[in-house]
N, C-alpha and C positions, 0 to 999 in steps of 0.2 A: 589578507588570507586568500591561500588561490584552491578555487574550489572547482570539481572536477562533478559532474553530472551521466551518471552511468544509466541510460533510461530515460532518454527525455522526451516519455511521452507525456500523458493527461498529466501525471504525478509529476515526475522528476521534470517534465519541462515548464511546468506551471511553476513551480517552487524556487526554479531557478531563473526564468526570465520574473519574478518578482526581486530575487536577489539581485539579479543584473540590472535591473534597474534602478535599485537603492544606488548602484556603485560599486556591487562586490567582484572581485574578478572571478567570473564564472564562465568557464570552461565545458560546453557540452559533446557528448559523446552518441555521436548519429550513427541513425545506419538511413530506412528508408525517407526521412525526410531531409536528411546532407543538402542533396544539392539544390531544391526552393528553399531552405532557411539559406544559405550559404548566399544565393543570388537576392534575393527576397527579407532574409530576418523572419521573425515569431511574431508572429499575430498571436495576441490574450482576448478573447471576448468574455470578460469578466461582469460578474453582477457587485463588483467594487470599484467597476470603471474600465472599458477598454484601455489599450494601449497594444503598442508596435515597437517592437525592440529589432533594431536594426540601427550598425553593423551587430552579427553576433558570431563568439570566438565557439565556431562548432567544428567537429573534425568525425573522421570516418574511424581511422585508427585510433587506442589508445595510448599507442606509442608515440604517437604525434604530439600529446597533450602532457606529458612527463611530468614528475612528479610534482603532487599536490599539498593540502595541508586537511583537507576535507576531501574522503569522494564519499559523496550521497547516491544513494542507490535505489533507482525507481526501478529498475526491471522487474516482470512479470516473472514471478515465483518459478514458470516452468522453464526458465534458460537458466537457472542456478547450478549446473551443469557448468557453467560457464566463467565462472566467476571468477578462479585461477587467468584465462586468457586473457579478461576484461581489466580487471583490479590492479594486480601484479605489476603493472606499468607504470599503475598511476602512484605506489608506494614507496615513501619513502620513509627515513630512518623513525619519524615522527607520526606520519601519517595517520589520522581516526578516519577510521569506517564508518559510517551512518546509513542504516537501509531502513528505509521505508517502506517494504515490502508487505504483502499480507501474510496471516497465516501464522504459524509455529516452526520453528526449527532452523530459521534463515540464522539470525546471529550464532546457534552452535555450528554451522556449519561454515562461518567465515572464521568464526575462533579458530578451528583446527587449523587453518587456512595463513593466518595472520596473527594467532595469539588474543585472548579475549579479552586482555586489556587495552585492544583497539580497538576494540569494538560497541560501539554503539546502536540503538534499535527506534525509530520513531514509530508514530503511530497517524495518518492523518486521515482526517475525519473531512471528508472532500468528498463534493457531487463535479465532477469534469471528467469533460471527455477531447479525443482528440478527433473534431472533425472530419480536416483534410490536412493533407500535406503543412507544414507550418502553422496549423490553426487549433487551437486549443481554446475550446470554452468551458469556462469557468461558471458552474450555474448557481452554485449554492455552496455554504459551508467553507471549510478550507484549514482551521485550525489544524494545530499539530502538536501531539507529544511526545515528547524524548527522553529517553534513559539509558543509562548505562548498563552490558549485559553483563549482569551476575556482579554488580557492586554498585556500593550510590551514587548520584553526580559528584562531578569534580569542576573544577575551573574550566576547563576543554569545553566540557557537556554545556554550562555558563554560559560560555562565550558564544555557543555556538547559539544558545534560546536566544542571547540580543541581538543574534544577528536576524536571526529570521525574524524579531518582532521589530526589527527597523526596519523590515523589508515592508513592514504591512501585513505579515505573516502572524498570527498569533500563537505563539507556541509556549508550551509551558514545561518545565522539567519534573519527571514523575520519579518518586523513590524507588519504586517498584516494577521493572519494564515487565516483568513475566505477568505479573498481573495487571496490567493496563494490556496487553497479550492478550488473554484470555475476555481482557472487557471488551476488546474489540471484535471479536469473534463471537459475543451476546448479538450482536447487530448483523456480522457478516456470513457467518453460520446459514440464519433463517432467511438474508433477502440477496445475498449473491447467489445464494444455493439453488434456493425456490426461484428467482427472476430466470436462472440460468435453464435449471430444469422444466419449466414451464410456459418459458419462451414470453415471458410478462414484464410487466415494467412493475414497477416497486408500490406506484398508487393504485396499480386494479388489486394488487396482490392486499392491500390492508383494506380494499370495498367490497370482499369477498368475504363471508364471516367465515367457511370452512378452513380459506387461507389464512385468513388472521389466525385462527387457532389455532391453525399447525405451526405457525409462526411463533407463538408464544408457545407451543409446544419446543418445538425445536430450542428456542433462549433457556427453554427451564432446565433442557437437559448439557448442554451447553453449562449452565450455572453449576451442575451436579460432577461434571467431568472437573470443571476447575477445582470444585470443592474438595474430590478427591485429589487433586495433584495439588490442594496445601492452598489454595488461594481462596479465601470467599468474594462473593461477590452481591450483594447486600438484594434486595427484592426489588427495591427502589428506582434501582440504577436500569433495570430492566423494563420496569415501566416510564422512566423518562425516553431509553431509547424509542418505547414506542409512540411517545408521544411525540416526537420529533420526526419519528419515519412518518405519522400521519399527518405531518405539515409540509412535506415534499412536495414538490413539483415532481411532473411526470419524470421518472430518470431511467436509464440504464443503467444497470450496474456492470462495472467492468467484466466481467465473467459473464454477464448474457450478450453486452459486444463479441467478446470472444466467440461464444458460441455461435451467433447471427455469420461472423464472417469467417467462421469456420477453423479459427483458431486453437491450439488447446489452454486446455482452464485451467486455473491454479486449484483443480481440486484438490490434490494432496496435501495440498498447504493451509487451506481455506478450513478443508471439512474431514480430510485424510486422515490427518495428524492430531486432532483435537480428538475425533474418534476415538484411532488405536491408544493416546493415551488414558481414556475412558474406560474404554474395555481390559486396560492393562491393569486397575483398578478393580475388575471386576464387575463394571458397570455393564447393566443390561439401556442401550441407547438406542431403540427401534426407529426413533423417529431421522435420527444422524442416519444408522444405517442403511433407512431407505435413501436416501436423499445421496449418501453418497454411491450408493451402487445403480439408481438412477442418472447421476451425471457421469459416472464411470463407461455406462451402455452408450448414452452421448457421446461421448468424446470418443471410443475407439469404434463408432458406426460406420462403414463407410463414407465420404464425403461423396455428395451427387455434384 
């Protein structure tokens, strides 16, 4: 299977130099780190073991990399703009999509794009970041799950969870992507939001009892948007997330990187869209809509 890596940063390069490793032929798609992986290879500094992956088959253009059987899709929510330019190249007559991206609304938007029975949607539950140029560590967590958008696995979907669980990857295939969607957005809603907005790492944000509460504020309304768009999402599942967020090590979460170096943030995607479908409902969501018009003032501030 020749798999194509659009995004190979913390996510998509972590995912794929563990594929490449197993043996899979993986294919990644760079822009700023091309030329030290190219000279150099991927450093993983993993808490399941380093390793050094070198030679590795990376390229600038996506024309270079021609048609695949898999492109996985790590990019950051806010270049989906982009996705015709990047994608497109790598399609062919067979080709599935799989984006791991955050957020709501990525797979309808590659449907239009490429037809939604290519379409595929993961979910990965990862603490990594990308340090430097070719270096990626891996700190905590890493699981992954996958589903098919707007129908249930098939053979494709199958083949594609063995592959990632012989990479060392633990992935499972969910019935339901829109709601495993929304569960992931119970976790990402309160601590990409609040880490980003508040400029905090994830463990002062649960040692703060004001912040814990708004925290669990924010999940419950989160719970109440899914509810209304047809999905529950049980009490339970909300109190494991937290019980898991208060066994972290100190982390950034991707969207307070972004903000640190001055990036823009997947809020649209993250906290945007989960929102406006909330209120589309009728939901009254004070706590989402501070939270998102607080990192909304961030992100269009001027940069110093």
């Amino acid at each position: 299977m020749r798999i194509g890596i659009v995004g190979a940063g913390a996510l998509g390069g972590l995912y794929g130099a563990f594929l490449a490793r197993a043996g899979y032929d993986v294919h990644f798609l760079m822009r700023r780190d091309f030329e030290t992986v190219k000279a150099s290879g991927l450093v993983v500094k993993s808490c399941r073991g380093d390793f050094h992956l070198d030679p590795v088959q990376c390229y600038q253009r996506p024309e270079d990399i021609g048609v695949v059987d898999l492109v996985f899709i790590g990019l950051k929510t806010t270049t989906n703009d982009r996705y015709q330019e990047l994608i497109s190249p790598l399609m062919g007559p067979t080709t599935r999509v799989l984006t791991a991206q955050n957020g709501l609304g990525n797979e309808e938007s590659l449907a239009e794009l490429f037809g939604a029975e290519r379409v595929s949607g993961g979910l990965a539950f990862l603490c990594s970041n990308r340090t430097s140029p070719g270096v990626i560590n891996h700190l905590d967590y890493g699981f992954l799950h996958i589903g098919n958008f707007q129908r249930g696995p098939d053979e494709t979907l199958l083949t594609f969870a063995d592959m990632f669980n012989k990479s060392g990857v633990e992935c499972t295939v969910v019935d339901d992507l829109a709601l495993a969607r929304w569960k992931k957005l119970i976790w990402n809603v309160p601590f990409n939001g609040l880490s980003a907005l508040l400029d905090m790492t994830v463990d002062k944000i649960m040692k703060k009892h004001k912040l814990h509460k708004r925290a669990w504020r924010l999940m419950r309304e989160v719970q109440a948007a899914a509810k209304a768009d047809g999905l529950t999402i049980e009490d339970g599942f909300l109190e494991h997330m937290m019980e898991l967020t208060i066994k972290m090590e100190p982390y950034y979460t991707s969207m307070h990187l972004d903000r640190q170096h001055g990036r823009p943030m997947e809020i649209e995607s993250i906290i945007g869209e989960p929102l406006r479908r909330g209120q589309q409902h009728g939901l009254d969501l004070p706590y989402m809509q501070n939270l998102y018009t607080g990192l909304k003032e961030i992100d269009t501030a001027p940069k110093l």
